[in-house]
C-alpha positions as CSV (number, residue, x, y, z in Angstrom):
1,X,0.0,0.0,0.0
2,X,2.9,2.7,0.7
3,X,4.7,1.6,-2.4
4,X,1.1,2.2,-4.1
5,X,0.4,6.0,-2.6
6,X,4.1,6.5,-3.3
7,X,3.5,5.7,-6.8
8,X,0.8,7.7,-7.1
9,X,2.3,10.9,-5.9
10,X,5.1,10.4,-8.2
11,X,2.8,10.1,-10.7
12,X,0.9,13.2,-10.0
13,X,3.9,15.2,-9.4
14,X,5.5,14.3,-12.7
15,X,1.8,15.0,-14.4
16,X,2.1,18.4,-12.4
17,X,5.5,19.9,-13.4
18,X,4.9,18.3,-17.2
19,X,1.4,20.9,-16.9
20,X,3.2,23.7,-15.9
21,X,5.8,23.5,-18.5
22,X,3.1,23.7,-21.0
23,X,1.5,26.6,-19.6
24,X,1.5,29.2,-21.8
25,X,1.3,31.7,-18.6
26,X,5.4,29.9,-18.0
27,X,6.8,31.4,-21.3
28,X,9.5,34.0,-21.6
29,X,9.0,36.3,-23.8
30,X,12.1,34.5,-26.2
31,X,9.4,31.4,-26.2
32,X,6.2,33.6,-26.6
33,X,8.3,35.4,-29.9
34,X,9.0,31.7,-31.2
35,X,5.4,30.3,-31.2
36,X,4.6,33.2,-33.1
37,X,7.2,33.1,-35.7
38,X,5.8,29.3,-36.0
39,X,2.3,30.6,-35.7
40,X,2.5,33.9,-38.1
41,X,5.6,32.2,-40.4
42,X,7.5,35.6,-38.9
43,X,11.2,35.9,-40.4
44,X,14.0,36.7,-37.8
45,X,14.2,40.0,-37.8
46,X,10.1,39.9,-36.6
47,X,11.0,38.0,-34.2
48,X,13.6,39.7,-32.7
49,X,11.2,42.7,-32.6
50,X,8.7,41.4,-31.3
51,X,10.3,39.8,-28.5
52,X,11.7,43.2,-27.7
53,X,8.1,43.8,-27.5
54,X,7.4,41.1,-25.2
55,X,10.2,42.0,-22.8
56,X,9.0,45.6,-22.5
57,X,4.9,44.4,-22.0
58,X,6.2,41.6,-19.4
59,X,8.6,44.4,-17.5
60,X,5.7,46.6,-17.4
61,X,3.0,44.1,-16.4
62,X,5.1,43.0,-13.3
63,X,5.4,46.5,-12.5
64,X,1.7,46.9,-12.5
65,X,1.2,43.3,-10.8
66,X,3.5,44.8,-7.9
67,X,2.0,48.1,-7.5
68,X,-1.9,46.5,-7.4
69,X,-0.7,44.9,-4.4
70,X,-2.8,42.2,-5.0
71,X,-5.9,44.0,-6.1
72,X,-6.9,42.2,-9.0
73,X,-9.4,44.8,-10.0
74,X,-6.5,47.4,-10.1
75,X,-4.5,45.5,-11.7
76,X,-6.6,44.1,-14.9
77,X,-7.7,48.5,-15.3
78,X,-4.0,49.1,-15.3
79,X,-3.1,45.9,-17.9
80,X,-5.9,46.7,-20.2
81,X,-4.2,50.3,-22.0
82,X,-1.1,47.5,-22.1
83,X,-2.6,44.8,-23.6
84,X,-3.9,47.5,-25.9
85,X,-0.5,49.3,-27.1
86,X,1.4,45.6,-27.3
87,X,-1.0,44.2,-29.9
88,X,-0.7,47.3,-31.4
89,X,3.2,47.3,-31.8
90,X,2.9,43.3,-32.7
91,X,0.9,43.8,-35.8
92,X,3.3,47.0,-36.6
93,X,5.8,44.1,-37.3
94,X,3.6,42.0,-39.4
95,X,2.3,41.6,-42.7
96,X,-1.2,42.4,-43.2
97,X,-1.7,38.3,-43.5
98,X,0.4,38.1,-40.6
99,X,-1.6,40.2,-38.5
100,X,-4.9,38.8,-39.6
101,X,-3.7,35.5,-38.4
102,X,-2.4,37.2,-35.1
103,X,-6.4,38.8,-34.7
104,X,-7.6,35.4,-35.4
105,X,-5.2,33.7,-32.9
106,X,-6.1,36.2,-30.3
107,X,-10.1,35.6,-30.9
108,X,-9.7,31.8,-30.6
109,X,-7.9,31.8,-27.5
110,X,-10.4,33.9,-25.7
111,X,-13.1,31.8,-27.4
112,X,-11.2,28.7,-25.4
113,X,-11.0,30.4,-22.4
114,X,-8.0,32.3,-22.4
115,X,-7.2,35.6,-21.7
116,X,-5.5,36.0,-25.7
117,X,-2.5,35.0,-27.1
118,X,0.5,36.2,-25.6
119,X,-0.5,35.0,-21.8
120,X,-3.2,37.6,-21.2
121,X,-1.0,40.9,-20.6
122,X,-0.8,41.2,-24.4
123,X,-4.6,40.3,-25.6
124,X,-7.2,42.7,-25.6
125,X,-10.3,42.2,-23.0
């Protein structure tokens, strides 16, 4: 019976850490820049920029996760004018197909529950 529970918690741990690697809301903005260049069929020199992007928009978003202190309702007012201006300076970088796929990728994550693509801080509400 232990060897059986130990089992088990190995098991769920393993399941556990394998979930949170997937986790879009666990990218850097390096990883967040490549899925797009595989999602939009960006060149390098998009995806450069727009991971440039990303750092700035995460840097920006933990500063307005710290100063809401943990008020969540301060915090998504503050995140929205961000979300806002990093979509915008996304699709600067893309083609008008490009950025036509981007709208569409941010539409179907929100349709599947999501925030938007980019881990929420760059999708519109």
């Amino acid at each position: 019976m232990r060897n059986f529970l130990l089992a088990c918690f190995i098991l769920v741990g393993i399941t556990t850490a394998s979930n949170a690697q997937n986790h879009p809301g666990s990218n850097s903005p390096a990883e967040k820049a490549k899925e797009l260049q595989k999602e939009l069929k960006l060149n390098n020199e998009q995806t450069i920029k727009i991971e440039k992007i990303y750092e700035e928009s995460s840097r920006k978003f933990d500063k307005i996760k710290a100063d809401a202190h943990g008020d969540n309702t301060k915090m998504l007012t503050a995140i929205k004018p961000l979300r806002t201006t990093t979509i915008a300076k996304i699709k600067a970088v893309l083609t008008a197909k490009q950025a036509a796929k981007y709208d569409k990728l941010i539409k179907e994550s929100k349709n599947t529950g999501g925030s938007g693509w980019g881990d929420g801080w760059s999708a519109p509400n």
